[in-house]
gemmi code that builds the backbone of each chain (N, CA, C; Angstrom):
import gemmi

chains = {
    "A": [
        ("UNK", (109.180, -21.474, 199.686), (107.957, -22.210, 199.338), (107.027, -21.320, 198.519)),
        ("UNK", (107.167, -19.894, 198.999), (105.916, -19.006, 198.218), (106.848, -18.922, 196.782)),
        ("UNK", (108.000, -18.602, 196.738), (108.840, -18.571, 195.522), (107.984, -19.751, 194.114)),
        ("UNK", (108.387, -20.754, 195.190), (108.158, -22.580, 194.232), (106.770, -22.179, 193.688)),
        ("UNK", (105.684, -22.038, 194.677), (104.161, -21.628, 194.190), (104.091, -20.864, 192.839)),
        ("UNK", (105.121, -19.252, 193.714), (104.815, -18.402, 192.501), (105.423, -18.963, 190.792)),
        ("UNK", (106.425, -19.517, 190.977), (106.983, -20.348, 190.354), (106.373, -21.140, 189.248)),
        ("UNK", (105.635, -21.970, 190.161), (104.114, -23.353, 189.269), (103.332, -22.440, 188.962)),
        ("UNK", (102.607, -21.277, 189.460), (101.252, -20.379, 189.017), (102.215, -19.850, 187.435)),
        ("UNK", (103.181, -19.219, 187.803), (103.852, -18.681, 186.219), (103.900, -19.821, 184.842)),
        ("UNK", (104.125, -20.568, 185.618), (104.649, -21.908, 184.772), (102.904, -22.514, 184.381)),
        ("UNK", (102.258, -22.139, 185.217), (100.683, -22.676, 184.670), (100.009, -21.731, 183.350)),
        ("UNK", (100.563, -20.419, 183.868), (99.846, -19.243, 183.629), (100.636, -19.330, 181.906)),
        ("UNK", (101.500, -19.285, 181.962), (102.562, -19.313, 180.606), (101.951, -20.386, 179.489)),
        ("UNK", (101.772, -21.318, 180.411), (101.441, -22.637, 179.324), (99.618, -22.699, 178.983)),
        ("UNK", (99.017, -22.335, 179.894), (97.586, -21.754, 179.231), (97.674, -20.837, 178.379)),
        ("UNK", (98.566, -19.611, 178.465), (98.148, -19.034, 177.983), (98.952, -19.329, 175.821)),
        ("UNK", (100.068, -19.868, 176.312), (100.487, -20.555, 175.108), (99.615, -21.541, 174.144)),
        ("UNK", (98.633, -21.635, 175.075), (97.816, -23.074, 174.423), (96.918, -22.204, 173.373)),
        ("UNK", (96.605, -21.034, 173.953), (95.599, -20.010, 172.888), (96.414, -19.469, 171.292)),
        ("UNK", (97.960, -19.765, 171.518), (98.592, -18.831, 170.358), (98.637, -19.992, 169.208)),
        ("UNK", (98.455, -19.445, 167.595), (98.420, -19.889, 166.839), (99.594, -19.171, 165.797)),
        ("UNK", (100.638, -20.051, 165.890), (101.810, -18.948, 164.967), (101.633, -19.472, 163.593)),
        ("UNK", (101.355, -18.363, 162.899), (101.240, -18.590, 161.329), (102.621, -18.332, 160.408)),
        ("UNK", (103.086, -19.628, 159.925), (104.649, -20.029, 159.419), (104.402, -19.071, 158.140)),
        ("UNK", (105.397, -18.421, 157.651), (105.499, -17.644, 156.647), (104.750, -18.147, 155.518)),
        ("UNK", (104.959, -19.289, 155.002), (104.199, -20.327, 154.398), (102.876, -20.711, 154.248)),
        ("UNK", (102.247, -20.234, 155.504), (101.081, -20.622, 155.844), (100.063, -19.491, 155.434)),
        ("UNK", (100.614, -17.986, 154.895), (100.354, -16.499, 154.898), (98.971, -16.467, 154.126)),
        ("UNK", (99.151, -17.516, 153.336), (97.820, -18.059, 151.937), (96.134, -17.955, 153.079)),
        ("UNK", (96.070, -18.537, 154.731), (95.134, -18.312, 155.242), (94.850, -16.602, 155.312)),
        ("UNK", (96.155, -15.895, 156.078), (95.799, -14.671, 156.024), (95.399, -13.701, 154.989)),
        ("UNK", (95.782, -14.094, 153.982), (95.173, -13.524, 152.032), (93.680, -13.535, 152.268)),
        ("UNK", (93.257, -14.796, 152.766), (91.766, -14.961, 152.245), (90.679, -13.957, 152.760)),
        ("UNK", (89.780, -13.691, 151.739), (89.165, -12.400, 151.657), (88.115, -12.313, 152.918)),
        ("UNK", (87.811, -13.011, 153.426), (86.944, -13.187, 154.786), (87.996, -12.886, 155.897)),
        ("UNK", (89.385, -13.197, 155.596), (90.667, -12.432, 156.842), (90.470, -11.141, 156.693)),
        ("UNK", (89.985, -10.071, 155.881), (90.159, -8.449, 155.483), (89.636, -7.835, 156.454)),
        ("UNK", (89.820, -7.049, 156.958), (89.620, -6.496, 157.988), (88.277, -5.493, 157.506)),
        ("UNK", (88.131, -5.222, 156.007), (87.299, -4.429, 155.737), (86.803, -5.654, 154.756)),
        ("UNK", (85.515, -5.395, 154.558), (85.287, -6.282, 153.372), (85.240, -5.793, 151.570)),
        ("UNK", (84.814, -4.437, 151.473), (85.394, -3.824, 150.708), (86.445, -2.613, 150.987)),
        ("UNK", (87.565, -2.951, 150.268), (88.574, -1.463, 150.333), (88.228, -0.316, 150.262)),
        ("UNK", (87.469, -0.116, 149.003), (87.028, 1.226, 148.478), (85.644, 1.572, 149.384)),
        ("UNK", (84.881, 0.734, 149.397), (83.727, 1.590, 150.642), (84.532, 2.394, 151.469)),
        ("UNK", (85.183, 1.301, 152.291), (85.797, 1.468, 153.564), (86.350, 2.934, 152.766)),
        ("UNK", (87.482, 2.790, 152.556), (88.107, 4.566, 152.288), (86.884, 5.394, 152.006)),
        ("UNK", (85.769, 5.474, 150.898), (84.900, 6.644, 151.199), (84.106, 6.773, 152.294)),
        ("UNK", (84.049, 5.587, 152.717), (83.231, 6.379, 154.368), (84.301, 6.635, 155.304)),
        ("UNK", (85.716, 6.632, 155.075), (86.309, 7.145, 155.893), (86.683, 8.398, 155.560)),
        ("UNK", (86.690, 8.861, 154.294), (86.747, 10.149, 153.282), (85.334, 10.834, 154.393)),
        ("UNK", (84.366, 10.596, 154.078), (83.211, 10.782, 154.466), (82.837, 11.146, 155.916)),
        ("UNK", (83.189, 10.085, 156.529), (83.754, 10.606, 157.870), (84.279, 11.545, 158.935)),
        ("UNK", (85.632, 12.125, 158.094), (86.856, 12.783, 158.501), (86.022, 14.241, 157.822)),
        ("UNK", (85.358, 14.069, 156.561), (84.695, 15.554, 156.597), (83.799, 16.003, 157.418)),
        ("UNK", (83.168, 14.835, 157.416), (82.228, 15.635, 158.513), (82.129, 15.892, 159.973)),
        ("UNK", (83.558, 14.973, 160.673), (84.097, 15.521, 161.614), (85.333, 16.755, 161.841)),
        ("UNK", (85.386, 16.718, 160.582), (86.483, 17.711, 160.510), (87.959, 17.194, 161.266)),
        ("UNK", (88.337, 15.646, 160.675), (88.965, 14.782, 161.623), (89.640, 13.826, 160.711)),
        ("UNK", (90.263, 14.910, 159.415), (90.616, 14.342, 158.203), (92.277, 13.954, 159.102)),
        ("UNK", (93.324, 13.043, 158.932), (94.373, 12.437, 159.893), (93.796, 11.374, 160.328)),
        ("UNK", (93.368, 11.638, 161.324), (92.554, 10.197, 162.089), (92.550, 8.931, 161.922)),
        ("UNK", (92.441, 8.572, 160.416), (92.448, 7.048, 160.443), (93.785, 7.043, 159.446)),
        ("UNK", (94.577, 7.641, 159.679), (96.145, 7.373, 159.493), (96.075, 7.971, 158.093)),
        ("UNK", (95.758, 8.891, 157.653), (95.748, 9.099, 156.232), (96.105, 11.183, 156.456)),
        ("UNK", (97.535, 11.680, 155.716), (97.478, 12.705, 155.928), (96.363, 13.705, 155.617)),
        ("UNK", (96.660, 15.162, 155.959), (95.584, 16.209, 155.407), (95.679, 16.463, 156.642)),
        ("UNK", (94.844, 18.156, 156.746), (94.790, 19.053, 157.103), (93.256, 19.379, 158.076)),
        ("UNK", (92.699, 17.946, 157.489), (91.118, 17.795, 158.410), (90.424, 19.095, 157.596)),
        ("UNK", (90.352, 19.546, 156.456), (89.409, 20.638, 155.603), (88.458, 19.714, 154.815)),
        ("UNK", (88.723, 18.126, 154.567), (88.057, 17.478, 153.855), (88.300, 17.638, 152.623)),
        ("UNK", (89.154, 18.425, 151.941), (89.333, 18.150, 150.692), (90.513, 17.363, 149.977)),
        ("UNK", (91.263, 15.980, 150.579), (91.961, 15.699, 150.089), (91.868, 14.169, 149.032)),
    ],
    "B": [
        ("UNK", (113.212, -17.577, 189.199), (112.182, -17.747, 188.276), (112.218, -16.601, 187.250)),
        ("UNK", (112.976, -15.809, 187.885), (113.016, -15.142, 186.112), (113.628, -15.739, 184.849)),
        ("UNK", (114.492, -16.780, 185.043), (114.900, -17.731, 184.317), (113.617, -18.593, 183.419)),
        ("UNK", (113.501, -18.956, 184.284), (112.028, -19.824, 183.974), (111.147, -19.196, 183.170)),
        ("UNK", (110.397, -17.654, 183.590), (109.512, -16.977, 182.617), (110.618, -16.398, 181.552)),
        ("UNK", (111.451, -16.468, 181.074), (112.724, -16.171, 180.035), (112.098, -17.239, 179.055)),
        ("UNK", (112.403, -18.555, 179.561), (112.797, -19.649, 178.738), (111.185, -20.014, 178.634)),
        ("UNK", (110.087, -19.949, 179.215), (108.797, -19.829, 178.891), (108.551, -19.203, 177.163)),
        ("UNK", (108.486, -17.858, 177.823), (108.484, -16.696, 176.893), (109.232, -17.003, 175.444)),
        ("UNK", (110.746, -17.811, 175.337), (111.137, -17.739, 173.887), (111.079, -19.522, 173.531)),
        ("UNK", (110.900, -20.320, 174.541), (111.532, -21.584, 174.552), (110.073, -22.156, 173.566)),
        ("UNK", (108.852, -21.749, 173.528), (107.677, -22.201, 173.029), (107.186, -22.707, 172.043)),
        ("UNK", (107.305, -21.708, 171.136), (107.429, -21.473, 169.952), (108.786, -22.405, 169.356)),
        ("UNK", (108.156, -23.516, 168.987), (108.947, -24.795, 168.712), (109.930, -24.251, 167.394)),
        ("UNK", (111.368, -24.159, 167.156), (112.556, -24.255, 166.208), (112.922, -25.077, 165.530)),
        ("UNK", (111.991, -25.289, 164.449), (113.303, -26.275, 163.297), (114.043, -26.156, 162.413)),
        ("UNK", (115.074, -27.060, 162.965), (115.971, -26.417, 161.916), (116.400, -26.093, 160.158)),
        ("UNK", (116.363, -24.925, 160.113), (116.151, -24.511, 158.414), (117.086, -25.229, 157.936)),
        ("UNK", (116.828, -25.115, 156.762), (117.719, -25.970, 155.683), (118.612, -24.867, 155.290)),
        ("UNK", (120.123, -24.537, 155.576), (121.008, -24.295, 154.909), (121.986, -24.549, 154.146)),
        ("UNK", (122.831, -23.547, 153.526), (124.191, -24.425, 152.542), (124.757, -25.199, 153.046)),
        ("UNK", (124.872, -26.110, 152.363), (125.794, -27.192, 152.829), (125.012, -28.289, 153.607)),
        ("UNK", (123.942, -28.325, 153.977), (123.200, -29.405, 154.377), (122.240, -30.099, 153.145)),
        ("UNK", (121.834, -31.335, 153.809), (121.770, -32.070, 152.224), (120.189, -31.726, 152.264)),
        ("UNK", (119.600, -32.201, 150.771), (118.030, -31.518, 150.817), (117.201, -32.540, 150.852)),
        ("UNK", (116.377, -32.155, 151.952), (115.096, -33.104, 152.425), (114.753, -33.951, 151.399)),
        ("UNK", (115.065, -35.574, 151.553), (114.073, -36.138, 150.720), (112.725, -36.068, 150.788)),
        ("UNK", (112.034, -35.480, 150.381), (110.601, -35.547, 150.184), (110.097, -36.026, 149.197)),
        ("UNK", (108.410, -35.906, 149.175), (107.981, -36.107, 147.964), (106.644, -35.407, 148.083)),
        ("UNK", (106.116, -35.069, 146.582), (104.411, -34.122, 146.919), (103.728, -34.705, 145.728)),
        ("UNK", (102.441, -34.678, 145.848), (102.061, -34.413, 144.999), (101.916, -33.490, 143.691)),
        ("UNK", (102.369, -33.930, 142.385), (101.853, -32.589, 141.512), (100.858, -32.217, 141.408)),
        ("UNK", (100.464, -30.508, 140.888), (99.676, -30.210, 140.935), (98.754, -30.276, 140.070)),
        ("UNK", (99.460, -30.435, 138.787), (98.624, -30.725, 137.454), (97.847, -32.531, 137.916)),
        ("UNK", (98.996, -33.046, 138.424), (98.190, -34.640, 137.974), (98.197, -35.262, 139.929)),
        ("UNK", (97.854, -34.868, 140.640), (97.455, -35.634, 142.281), (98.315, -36.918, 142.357)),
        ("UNK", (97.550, -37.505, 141.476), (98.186, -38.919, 141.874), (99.534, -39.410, 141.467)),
        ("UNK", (99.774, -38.561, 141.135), (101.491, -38.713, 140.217), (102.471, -38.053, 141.491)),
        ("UNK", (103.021, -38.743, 143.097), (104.055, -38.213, 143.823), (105.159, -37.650, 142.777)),
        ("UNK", (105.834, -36.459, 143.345), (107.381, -35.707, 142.331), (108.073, -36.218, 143.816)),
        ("UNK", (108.894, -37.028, 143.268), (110.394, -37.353, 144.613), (111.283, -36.320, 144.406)),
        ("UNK", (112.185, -35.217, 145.429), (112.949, -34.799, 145.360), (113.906, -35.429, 145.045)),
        ("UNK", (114.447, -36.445, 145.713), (115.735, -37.452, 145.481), (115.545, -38.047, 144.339)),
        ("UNK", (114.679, -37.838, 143.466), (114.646, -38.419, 141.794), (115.721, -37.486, 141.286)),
        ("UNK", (116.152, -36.619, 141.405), (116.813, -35.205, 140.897), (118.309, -35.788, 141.127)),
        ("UNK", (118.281, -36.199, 141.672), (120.006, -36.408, 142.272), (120.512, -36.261, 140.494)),
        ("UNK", (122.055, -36.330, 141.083), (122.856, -36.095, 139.617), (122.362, -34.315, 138.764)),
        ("UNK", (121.521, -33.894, 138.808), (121.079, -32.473, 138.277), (121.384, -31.406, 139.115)),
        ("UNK", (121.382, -30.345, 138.997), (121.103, -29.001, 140.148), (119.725, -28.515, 139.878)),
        ("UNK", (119.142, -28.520, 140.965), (117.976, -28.369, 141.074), (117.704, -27.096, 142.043)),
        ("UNK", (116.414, -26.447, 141.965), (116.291, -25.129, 141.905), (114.762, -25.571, 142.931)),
        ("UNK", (114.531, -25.526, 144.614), (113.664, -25.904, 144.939), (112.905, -24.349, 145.265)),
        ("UNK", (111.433, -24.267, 144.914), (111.086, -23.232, 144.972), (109.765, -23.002, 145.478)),
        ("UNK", (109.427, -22.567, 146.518), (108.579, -22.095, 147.272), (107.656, -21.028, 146.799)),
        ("UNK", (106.057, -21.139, 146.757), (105.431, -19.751, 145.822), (104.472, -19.889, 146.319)),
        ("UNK", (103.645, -18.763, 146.009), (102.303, -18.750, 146.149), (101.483, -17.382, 145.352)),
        ("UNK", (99.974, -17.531, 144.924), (99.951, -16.803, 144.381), (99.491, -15.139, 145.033)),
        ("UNK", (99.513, -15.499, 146.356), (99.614, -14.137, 147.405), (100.511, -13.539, 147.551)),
        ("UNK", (101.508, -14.467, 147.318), (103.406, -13.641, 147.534), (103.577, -12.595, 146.576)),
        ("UNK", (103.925, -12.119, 146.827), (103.835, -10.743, 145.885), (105.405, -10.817, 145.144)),
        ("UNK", (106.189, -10.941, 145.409), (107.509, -10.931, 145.040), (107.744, -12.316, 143.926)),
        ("UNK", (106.615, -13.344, 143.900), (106.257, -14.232, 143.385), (105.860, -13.607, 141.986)),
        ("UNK", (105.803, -12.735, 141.595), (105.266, -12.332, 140.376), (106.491, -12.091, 139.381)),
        ("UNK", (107.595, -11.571, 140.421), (108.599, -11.664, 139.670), (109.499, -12.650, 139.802)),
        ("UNK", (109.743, -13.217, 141.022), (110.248, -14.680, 140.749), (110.179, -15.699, 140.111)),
        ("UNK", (108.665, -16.115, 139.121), (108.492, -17.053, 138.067), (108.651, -16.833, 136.994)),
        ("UNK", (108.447, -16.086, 136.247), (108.687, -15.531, 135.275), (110.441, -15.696, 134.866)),
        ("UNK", (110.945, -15.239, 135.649), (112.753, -15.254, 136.146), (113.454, -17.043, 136.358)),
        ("UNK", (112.190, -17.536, 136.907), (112.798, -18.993, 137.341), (112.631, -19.430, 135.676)),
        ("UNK", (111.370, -19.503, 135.130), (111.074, -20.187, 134.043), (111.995, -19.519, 133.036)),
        ("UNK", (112.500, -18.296, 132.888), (113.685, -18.465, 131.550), (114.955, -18.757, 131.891)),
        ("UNK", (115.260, -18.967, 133.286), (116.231, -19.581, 133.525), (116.386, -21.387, 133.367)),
        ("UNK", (115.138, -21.882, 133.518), (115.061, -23.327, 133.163), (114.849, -23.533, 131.771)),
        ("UNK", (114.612, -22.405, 131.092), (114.540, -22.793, 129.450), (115.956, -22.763, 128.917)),
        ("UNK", (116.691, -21.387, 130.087), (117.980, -21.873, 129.201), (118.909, -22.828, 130.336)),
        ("UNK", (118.895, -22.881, 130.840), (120.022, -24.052, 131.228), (119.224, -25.575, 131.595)),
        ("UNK", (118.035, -26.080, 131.076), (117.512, -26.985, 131.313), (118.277, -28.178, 130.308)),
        ("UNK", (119.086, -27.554, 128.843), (119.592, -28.846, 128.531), (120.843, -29.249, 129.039)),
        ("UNK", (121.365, -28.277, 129.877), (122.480, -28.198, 130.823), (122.765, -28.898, 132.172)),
        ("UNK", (121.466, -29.664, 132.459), (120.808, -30.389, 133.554), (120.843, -29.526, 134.971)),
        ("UNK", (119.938, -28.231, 134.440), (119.169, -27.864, 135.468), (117.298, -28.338, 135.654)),
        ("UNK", (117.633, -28.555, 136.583), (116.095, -28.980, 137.122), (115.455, -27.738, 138.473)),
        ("UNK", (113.685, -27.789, 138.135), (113.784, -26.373, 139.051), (112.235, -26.867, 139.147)),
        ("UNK", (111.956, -26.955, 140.620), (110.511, -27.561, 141.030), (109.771, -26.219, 141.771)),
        ("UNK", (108.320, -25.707, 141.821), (107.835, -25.202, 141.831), (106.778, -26.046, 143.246)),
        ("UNK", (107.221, -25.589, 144.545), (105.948, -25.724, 145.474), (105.163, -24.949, 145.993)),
        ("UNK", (103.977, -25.049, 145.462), (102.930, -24.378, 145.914), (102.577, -24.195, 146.974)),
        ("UNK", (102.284, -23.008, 147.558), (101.752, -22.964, 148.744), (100.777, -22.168, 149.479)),
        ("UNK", (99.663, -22.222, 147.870), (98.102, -21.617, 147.932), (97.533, -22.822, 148.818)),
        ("UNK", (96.510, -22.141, 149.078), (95.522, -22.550, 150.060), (94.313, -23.409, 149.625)),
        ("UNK", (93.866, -22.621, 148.050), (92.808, -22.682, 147.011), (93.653, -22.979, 145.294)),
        ("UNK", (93.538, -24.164, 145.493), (94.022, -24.475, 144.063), (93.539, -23.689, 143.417)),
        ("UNK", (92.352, -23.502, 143.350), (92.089, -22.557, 141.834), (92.608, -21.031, 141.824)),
        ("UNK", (93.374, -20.657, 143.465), (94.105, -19.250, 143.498), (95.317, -19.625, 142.434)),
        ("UNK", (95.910, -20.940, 142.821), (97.002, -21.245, 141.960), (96.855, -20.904, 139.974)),
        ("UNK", (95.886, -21.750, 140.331), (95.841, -21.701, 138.790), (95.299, -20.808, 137.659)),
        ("UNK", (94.875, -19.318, 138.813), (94.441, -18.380, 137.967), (95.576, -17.514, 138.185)),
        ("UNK", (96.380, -17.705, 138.930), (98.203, -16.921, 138.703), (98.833, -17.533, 137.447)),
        ("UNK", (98.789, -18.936, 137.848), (99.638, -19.783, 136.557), (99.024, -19.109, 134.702)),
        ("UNK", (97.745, -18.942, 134.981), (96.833, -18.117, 133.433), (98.305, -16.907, 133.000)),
        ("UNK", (98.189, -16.294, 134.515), (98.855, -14.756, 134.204), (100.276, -15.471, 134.128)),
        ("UNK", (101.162, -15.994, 134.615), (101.886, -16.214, 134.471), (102.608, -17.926, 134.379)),
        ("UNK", (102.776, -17.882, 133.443), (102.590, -19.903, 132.690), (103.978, -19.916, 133.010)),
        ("UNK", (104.133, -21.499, 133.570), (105.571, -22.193, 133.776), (105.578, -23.628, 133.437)),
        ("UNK", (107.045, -23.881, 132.795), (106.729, -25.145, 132.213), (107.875, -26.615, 133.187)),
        ("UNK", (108.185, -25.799, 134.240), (108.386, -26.662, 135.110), (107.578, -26.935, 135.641)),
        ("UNK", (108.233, -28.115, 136.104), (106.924, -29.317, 137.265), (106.403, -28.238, 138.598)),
        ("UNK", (105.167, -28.878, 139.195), (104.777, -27.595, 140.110), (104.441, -29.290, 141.244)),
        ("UNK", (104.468, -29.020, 142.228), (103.954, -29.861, 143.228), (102.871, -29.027, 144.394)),
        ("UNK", (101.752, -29.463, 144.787), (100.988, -28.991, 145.921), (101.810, -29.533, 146.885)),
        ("UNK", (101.443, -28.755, 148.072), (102.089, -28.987, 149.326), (100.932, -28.324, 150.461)),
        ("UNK", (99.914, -29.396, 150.106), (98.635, -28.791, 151.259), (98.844, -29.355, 152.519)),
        ("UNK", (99.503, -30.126, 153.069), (99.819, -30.604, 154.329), (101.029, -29.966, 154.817)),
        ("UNK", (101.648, -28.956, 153.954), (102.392, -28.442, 154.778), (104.029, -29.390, 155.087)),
        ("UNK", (103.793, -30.345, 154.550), (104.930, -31.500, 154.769), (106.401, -30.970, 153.733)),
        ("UNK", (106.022, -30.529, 152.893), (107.368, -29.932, 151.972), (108.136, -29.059, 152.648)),
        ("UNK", (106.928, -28.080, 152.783), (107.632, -26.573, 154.012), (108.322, -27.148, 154.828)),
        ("UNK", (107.708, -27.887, 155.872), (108.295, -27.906, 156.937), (109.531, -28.954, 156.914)),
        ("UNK", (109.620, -29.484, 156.225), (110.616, -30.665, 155.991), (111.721, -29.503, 155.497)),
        ("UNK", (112.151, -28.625, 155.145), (113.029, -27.070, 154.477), (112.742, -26.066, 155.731)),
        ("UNK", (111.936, -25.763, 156.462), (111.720, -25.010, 157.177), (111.956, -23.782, 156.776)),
        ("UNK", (110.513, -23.593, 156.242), (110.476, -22.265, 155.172), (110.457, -21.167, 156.041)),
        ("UNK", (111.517, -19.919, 155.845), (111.499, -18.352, 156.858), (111.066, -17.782, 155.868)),
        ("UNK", (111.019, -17.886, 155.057), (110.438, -16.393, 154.146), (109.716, -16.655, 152.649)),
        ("UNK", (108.833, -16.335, 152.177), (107.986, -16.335, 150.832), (108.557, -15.118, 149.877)),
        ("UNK", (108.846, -15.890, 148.585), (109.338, -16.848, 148.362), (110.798, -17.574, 148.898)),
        ("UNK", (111.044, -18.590, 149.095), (112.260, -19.467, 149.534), (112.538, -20.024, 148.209)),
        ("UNK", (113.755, -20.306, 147.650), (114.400, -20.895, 146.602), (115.605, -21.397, 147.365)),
        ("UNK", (115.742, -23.195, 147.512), (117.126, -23.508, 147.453), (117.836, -24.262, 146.339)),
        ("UNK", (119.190, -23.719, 146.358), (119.943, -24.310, 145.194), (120.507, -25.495, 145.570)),
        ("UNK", (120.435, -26.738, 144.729), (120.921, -27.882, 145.172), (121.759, -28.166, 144.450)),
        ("UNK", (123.259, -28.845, 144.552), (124.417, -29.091, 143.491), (123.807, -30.795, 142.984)),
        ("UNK", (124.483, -31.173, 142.178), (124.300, -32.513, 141.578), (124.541, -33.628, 142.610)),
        ("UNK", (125.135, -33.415, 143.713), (125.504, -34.504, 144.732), (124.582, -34.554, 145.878)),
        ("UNK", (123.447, -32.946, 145.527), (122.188, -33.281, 146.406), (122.259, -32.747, 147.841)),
        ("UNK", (123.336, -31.469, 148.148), (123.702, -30.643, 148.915), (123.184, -29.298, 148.581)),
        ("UNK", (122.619, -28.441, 149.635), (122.065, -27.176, 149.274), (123.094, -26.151, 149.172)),
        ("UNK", (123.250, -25.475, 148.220), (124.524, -24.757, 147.963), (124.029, -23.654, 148.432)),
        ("UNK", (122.734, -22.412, 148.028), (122.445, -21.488, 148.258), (121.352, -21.697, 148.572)),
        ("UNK", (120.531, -20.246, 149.558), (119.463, -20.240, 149.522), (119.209, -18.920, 149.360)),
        ("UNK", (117.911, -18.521, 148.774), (117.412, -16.756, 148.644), (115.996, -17.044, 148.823)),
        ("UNK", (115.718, -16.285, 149.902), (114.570, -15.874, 151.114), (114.386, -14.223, 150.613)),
        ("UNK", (113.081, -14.555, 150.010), (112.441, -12.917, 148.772), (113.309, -13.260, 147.349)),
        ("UNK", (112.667, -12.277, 146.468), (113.378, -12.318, 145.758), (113.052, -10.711, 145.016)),
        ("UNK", (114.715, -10.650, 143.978), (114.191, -9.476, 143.572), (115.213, -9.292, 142.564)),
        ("UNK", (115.294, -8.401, 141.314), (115.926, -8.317, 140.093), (117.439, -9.034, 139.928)),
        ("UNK", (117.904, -8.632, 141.721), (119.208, -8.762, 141.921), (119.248, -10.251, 142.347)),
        ("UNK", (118.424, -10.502, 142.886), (118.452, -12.260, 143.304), (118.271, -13.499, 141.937)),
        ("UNK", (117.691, -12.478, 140.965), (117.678, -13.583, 139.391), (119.141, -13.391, 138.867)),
        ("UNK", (119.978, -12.182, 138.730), (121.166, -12.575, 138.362), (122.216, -12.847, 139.524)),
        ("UNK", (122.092, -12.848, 140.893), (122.745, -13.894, 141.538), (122.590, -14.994, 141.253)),
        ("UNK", (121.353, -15.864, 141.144), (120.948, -17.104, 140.671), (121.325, -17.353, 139.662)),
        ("UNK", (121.945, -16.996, 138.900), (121.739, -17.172, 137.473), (123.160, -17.451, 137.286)),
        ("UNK", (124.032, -16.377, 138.106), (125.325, -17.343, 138.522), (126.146, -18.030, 138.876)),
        ("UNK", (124.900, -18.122, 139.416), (125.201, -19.502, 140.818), (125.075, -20.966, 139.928)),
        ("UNK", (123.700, -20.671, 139.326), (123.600, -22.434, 138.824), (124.586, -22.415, 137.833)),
        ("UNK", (125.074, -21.385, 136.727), (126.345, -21.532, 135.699), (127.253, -22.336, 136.628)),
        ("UNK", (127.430, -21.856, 137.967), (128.855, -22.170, 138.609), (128.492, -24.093, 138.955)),
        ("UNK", (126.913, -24.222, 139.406), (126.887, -25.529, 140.053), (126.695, -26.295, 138.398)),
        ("UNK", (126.358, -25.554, 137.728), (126.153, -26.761, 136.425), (127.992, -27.159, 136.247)),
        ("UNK", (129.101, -26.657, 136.051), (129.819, -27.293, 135.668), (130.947, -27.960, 136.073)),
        ("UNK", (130.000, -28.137, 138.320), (130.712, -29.086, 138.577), (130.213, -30.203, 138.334)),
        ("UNK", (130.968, -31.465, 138.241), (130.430, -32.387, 138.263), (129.630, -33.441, 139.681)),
        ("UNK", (129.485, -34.511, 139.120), (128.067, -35.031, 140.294), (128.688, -35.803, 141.231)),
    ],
}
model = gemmi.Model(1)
for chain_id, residues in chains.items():
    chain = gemmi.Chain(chain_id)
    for i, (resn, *xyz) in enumerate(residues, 1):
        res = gemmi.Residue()
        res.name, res.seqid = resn, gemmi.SeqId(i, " ")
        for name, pos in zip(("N", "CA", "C"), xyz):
            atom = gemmi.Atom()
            atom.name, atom.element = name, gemmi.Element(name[0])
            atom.pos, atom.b_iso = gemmi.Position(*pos), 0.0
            res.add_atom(atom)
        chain.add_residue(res)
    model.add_chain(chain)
structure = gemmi.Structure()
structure.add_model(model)
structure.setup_entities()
């Protein structure tokens, strides 16, 4: 009986939580392009304040970009 | 119940089935993009080999796939190749400032409902299927790339001179 329960709670838990996913068809990729999807809104800011950043933490690597953390790359 | 959270976990995410060789090609129909109110019927094509083609102007591999489709329809178009162009921008006017950079003089159809795709069950940008004259999908190429224009290129020689 606790099996069957645990059973329906999985089977509840699965399908709520399915109700939140939105799968985007290869096709569909044209939403993810759009410039309000960018994770940065400009590219190039974004890299000099991360240039900017990494020098002045001395923490040049960090946001996935090689170097040696001297700031001069 | 580990069964159960198994078939949860992959069963969800609804499967339709893609369009491969040898299965026949979705009658559909879309709107073009130049003129709305003018439906393009796929099944108007019958008797031709037709070249169904999936794009957009985000696809990146799309830059070299049109260019490649369109001198292939210049030369075997009096050969009765036919080669349709579905769009699958978001923002018409993304479309039509690719089309500036790169001009095609095949038919183009919108496909904003998504009804073309899914009727082909598109896996990959760009999708191109090859259709023989009897309206069966002979090939399909999912991406494309230098080597996929002269596969194509021998493929439709081969479907142009069977007959319909």
């Amino acid at each position: 009986m606790t099996r069957m329960r645990m059973a329906i709670a999985l089977a509840a838990m699965a399908a709520a939580a399915a109700g939140g996913c939105a799968p985007v068809a290869p096709y569909q990729r044209g939403y993810l392009a759009r410039p309000d999807m960018a994770l940065e809104e400009s590219a190039g800011t974004a890299k000099a304040l991360e240039k900017t950043f990494a020098a002045k933490e001395a923490a040049s690597g960090g946001g996935s970009v090689g170097g040696g953390g001297c700031g001069c790359n | 119940m580990r069964a159960l959270a198994a078939f949860l976990l992959f069963a969800l995410p609804g499967a339709a089935a893609a369009v491969e060789p040898g299965k026949p090609m979705p009658s559909v129909s879309a709107p073009q993009l130049e003129a709305p109110s003018a439906p393009l019927a796929l099944g108007s094509f019958r008797g031709s080999v037709v070249y169904v083609d999936f794009w957009a102007s985000w696809c990146v591999p799309c830059r070299i796939s049109m260019p490649a489709l369109e001198g292939m329809y210049r030369k075997y178009r009096g050969l009765g190749l036919r080669v349709v162009g579905v769009n699958k921008d978001v923002a018409r006017a993304d479309a039509e400032r690719f089309l500036k950079r790169v001009g095609v003089s095949f038919p183009l159809v919108a496909d904003g409902d998504d009804a073309v795709a899914r009727a082909f069950d598109v896996q990959a940008m760009p999708s191109g299927y090859l259709v023989d004259r009897r309206g069966i999908v002979r090939y399909v190429h999912r991406g494309f790339t230098d080597e996929t224009a002269s596969a194509l290129a021998a493929e439709i020689e081969l479907l142009l001179k069977e007959g319909a």
